[in-house]
N, C-alpha and C positions, 0 to 999 in steps of 0.2 A: 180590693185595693182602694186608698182613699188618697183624697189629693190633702196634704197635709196643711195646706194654705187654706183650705176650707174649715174656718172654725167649727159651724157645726156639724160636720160631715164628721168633723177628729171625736168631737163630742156623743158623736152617736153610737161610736166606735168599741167603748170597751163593753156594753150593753149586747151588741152586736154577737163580741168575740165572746162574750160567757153565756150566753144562751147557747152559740153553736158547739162550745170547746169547755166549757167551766170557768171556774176562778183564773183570772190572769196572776203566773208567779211573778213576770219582770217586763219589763219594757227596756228592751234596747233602740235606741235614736239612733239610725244610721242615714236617715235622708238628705239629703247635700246636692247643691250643685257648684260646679267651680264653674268663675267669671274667669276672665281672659286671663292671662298673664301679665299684664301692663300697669303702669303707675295706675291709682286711683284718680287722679287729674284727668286720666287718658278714658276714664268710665263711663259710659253715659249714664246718669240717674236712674234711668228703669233697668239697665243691670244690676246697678248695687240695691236696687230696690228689690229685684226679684232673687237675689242671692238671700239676702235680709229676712224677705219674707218664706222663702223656704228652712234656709239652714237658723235663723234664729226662734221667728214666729212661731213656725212648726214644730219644732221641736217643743217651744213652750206650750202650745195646743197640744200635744199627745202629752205635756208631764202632767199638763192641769187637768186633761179629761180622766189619765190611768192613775194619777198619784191618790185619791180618794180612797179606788180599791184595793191599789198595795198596800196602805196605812193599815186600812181597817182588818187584813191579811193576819192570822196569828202568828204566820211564820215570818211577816214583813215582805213582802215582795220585795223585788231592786231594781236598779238603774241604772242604766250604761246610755253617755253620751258620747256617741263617735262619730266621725263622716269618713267616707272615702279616701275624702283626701289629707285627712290629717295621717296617716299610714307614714312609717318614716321611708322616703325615697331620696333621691336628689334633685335639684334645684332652689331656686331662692325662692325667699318666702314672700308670697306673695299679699299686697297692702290690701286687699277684701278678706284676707282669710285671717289673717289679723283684726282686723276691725271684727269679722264673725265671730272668733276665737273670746275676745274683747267680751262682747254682749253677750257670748253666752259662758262666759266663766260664771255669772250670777247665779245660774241654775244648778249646779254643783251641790249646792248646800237644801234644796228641795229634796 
């Protein structure tokens, strides 16, 4: 297991997992935490800080460290970005996961 907030730890990561296991086919992002239920007004900064830096940062640390080896893959590895909590349920949508959603729409196109 690796804390995915630790750049280098994500970086040492797919090296790791092909010495014990082989070539990595895909990389699915599923790591997330959900902040409170409350406007973002209502946030304190090291929530949306620690929400930010797991579901967005991390996720970009595990595309950047695996995305090398899936490229160079001749079947192309793949990539799934999902959390928890985007699953369809009920309730409103809450203003951090929006904001998450937001910053990591960019990654789609990696």
């Amino acid at each position: 297991m690796v804390n995915i907030v630790d750049r280098e730890a994500v970086d040492e990561l797919p090296g790791l997992i092909t010495q014990a296991h082989g070539p990595v086919d895909g990389l699915i992002n599923v790591a997330g935490i959900i902040q409170p239920s409350v406007p973002v007004e209502d946030l304190d900064l090291e929530v949306i800080e620690r929400v930010l830096d797991v579901n967005f940062w991390g996720t970009l640390h595990m595309v950047k460290a695996f995305l090398p080896g899936l490229k160079a893959r001749p079947e192309k590895g793949d990539r799934d970005d999902r959390q928890e909590d985007e699953s369809p349920r009920g309730g409103g949508v809450r203003e951090g996961r929006r904001l998450n959603q937001t910053a990591r729409s960019g990654l789609s196109p990696l």
